[in-house]
PyMOL Python script that loads the backbone (N, CA, C, O; Angstrom):
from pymol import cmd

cmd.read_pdbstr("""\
ATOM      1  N   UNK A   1    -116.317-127.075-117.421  1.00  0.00           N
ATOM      2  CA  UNK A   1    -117.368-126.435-118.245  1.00  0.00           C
ATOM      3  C   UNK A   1    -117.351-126.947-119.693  1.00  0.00           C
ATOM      4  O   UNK A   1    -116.235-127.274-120.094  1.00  0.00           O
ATOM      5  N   UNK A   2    -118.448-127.090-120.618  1.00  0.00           N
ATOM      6  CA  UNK A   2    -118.987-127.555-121.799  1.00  0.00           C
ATOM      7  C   UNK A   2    -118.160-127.014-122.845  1.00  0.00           C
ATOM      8  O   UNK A   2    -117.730-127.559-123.862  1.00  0.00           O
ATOM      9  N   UNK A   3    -117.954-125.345-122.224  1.00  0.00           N
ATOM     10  CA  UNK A   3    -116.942-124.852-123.658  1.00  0.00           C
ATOM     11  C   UNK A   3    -115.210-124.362-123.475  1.00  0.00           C
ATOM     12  O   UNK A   3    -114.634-123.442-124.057  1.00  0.00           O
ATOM     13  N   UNK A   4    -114.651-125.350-122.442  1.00  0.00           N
ATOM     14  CA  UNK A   4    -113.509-125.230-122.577  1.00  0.00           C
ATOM     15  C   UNK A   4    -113.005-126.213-123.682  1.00  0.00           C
ATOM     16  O   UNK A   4    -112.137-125.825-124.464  1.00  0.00           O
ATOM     17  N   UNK A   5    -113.499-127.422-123.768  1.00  0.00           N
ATOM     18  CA  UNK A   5    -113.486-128.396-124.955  1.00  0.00           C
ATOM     19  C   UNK A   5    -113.076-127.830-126.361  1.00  0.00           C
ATOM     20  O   UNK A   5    -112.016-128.091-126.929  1.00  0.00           O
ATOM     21  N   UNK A   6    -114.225-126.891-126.912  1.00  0.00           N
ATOM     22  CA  UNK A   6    -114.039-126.416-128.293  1.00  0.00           C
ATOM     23  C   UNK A   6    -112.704-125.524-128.483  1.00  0.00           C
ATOM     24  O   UNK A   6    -111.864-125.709-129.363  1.00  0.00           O
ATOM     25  N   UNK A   7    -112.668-124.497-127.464  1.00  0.00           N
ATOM     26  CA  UNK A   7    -110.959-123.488-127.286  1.00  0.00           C
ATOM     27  C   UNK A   7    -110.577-124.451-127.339  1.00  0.00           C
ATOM     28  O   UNK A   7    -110.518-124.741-128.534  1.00  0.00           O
ATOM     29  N   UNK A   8    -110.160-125.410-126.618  1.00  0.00           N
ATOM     30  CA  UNK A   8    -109.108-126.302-126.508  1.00  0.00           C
ATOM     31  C   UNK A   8    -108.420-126.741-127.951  1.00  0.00           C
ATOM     32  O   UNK A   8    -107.251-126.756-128.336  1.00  0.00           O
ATOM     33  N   UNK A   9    -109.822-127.130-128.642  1.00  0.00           N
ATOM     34  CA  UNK A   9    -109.447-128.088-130.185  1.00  0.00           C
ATOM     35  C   UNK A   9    -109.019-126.972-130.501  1.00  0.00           C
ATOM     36  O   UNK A   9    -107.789-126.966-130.524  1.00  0.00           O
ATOM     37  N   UNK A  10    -109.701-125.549-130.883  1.00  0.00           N
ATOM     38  CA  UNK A  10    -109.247-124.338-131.701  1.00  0.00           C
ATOM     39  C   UNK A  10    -107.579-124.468-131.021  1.00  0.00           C
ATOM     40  O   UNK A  10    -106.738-125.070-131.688  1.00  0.00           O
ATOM     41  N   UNK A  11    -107.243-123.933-129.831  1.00  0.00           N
ATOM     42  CA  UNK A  11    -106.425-123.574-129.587  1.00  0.00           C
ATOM     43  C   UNK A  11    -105.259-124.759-130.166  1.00  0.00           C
ATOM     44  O   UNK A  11    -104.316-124.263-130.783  1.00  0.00           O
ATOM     45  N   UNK A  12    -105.258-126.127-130.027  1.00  0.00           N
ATOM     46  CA  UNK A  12    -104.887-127.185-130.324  1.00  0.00           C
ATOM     47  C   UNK A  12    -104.545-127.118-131.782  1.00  0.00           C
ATOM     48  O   UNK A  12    -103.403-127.204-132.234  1.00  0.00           O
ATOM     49  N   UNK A  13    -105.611-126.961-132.454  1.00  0.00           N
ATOM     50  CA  UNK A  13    -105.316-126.984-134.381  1.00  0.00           C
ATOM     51  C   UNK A  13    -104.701-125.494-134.621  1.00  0.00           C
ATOM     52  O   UNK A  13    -103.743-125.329-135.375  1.00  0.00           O
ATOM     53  N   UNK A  14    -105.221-124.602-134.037  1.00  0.00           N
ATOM     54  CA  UNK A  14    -103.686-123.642-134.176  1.00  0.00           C
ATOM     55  C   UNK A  14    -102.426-123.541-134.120  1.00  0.00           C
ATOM     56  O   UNK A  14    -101.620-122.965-134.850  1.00  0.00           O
ATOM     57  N   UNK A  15    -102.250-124.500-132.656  1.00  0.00           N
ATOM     58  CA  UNK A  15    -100.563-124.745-132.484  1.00  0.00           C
ATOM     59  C   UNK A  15    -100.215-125.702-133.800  1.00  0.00           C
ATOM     60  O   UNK A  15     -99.259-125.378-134.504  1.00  0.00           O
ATOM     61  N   UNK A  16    -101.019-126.913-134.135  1.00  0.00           N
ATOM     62  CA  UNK A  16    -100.548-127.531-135.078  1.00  0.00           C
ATOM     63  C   UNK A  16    -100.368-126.908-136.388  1.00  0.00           C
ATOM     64  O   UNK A  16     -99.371-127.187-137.053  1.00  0.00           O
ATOM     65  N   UNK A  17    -101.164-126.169-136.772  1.00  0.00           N
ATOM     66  CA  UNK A  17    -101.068-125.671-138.209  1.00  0.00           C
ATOM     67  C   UNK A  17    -100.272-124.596-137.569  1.00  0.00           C
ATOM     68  O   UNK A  17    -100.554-123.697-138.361  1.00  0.00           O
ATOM     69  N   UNK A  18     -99.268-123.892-136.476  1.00  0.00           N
ATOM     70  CA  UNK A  18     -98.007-123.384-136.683  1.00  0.00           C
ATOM     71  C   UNK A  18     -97.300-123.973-136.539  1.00  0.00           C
ATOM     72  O   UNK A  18     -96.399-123.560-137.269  1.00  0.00           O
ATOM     73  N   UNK A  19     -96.831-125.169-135.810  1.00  0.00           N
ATOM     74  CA  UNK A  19     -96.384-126.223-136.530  1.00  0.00           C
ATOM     75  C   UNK A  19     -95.625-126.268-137.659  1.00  0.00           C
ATOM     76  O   UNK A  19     -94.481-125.921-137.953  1.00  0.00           O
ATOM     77  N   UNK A  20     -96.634-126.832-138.278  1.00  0.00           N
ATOM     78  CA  UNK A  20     -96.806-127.628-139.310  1.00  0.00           C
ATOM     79  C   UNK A  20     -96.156-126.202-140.329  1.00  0.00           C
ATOM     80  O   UNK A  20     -95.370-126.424-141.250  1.00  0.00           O
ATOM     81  N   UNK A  21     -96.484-125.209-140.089  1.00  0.00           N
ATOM     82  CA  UNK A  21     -96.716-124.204-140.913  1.00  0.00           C
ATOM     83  C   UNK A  21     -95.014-123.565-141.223  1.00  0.00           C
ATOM     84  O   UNK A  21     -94.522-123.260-142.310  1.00  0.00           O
ATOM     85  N   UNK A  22     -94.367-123.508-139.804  1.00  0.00           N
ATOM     86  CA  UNK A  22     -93.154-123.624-139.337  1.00  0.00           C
ATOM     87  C   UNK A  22     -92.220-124.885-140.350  1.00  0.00           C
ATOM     88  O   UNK A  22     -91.358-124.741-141.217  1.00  0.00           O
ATOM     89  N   UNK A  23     -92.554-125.513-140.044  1.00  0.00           N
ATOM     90  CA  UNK A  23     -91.776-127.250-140.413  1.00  0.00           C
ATOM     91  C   UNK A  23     -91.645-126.708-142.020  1.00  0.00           C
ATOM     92  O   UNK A  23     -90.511-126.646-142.496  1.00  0.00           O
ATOM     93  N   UNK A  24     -92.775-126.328-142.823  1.00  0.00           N
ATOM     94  CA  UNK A  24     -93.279-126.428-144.110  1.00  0.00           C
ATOM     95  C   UNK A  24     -91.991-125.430-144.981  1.00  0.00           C
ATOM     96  O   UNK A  24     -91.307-125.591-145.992  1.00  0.00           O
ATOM     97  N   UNK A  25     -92.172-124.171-143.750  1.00  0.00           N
ATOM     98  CA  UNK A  25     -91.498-122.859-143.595  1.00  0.00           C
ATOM     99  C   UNK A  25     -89.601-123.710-144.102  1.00  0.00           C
ATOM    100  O   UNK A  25     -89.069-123.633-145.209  1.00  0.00           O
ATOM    101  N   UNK A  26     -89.240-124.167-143.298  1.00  0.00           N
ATOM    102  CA  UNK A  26     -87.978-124.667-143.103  1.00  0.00           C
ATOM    103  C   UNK A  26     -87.814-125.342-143.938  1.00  0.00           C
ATOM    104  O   UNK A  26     -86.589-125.427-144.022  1.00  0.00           O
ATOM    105  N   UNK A  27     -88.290-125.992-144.751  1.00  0.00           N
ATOM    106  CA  UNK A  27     -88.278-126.998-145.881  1.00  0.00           C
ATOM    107  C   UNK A  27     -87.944-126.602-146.981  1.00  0.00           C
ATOM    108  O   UNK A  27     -87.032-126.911-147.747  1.00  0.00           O
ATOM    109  N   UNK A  28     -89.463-125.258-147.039  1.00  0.00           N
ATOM    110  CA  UNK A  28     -88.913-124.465-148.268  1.00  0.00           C
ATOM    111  C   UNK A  28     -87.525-123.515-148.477  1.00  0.00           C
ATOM    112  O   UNK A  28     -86.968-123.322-149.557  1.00  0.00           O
ATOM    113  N   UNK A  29     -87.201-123.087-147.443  1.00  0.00           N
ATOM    114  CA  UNK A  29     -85.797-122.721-147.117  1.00  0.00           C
ATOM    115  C   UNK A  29     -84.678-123.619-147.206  1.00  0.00           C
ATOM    116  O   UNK A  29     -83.626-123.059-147.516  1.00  0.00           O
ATOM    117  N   UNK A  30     -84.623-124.764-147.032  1.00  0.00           N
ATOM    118  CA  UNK A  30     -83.718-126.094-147.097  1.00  0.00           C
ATOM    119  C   UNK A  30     -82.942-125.369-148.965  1.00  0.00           C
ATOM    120  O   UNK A  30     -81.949-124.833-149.457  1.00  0.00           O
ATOM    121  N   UNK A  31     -84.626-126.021-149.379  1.00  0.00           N
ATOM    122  CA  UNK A  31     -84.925-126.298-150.270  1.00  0.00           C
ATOM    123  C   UNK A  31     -84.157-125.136-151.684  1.00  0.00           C
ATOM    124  O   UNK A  31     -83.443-125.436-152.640  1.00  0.00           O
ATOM    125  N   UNK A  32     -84.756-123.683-151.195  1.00  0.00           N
ATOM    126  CA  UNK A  32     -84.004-123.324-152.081  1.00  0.00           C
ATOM    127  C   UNK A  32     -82.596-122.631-151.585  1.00  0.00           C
ATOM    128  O   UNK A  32     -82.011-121.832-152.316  1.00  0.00           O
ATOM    129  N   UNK A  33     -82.146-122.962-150.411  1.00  0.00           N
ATOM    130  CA  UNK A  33     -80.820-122.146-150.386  1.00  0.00           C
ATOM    131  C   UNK A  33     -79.660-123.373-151.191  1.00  0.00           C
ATOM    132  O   UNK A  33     -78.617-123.174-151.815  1.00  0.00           O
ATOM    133  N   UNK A  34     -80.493-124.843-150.792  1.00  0.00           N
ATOM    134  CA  UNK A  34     -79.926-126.157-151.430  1.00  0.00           C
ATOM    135  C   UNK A  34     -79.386-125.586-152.854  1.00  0.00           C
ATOM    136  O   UNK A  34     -78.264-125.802-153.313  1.00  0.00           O
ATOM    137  N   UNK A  35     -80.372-124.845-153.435  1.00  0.00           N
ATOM    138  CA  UNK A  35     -80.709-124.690-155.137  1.00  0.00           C
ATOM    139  C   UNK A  35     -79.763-123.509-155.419  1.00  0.00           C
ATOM    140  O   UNK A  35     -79.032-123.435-156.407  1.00  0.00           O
ATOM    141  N   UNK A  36     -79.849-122.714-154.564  1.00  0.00           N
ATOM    142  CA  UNK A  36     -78.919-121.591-154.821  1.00  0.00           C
ATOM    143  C   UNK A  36     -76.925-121.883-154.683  1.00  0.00           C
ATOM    144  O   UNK A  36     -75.934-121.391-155.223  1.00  0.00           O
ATOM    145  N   UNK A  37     -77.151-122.792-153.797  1.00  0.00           N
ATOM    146  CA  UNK A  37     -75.498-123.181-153.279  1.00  0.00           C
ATOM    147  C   UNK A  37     -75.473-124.361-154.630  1.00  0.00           C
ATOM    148  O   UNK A  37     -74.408-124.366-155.247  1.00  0.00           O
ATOM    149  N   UNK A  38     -76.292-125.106-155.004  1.00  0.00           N
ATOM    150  CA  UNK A  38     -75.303-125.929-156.524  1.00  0.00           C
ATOM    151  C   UNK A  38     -75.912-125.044-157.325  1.00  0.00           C
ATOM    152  O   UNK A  38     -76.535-125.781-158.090  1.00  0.00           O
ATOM    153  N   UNK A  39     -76.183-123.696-157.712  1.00  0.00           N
ATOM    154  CA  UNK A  39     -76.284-122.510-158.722  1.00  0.00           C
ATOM    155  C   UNK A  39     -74.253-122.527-158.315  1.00  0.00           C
ATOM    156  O   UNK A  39     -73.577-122.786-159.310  1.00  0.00           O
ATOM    157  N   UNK A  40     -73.525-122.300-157.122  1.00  0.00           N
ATOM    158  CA  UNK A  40     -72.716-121.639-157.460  1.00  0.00           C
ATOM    159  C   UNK A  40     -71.719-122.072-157.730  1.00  0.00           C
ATOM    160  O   UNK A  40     -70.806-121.407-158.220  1.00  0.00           O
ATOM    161  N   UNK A  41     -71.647-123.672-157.389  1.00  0.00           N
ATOM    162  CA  UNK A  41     -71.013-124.674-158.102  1.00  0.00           C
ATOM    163  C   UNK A  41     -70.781-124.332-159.511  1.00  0.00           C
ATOM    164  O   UNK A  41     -69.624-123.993-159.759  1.00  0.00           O
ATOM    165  N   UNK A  42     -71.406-124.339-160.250  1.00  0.00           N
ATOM    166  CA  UNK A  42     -71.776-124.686-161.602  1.00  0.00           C
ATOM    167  C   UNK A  42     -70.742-123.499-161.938  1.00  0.00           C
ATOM    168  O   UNK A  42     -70.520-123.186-163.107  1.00  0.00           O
TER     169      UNK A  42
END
""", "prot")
cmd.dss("prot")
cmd.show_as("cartoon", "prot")
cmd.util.cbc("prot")
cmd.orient("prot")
């Protein structure tokens, strides 16, 4: 059928932008626990 196509992309660019959204998620977490652990260095 004609409109399983469009769900598909929707459903498709959803998983990616959680994803992506996820990945972004983890980064920023890297990022500042990185910042917090040489805070305790110092």
């Amino acid at each position: 059928p004609p409109e399983s196509t469009p769900s598909f992309k929707i459903q498709n660019c959803k998983t990616l932008a959680y994803i992506v959204g996820t990945f972004i998620y983890l980064i920023i977490g890297a990022t500042i626990f990185d910042k917090l652990e040489s805070k305790q260095e110092d």
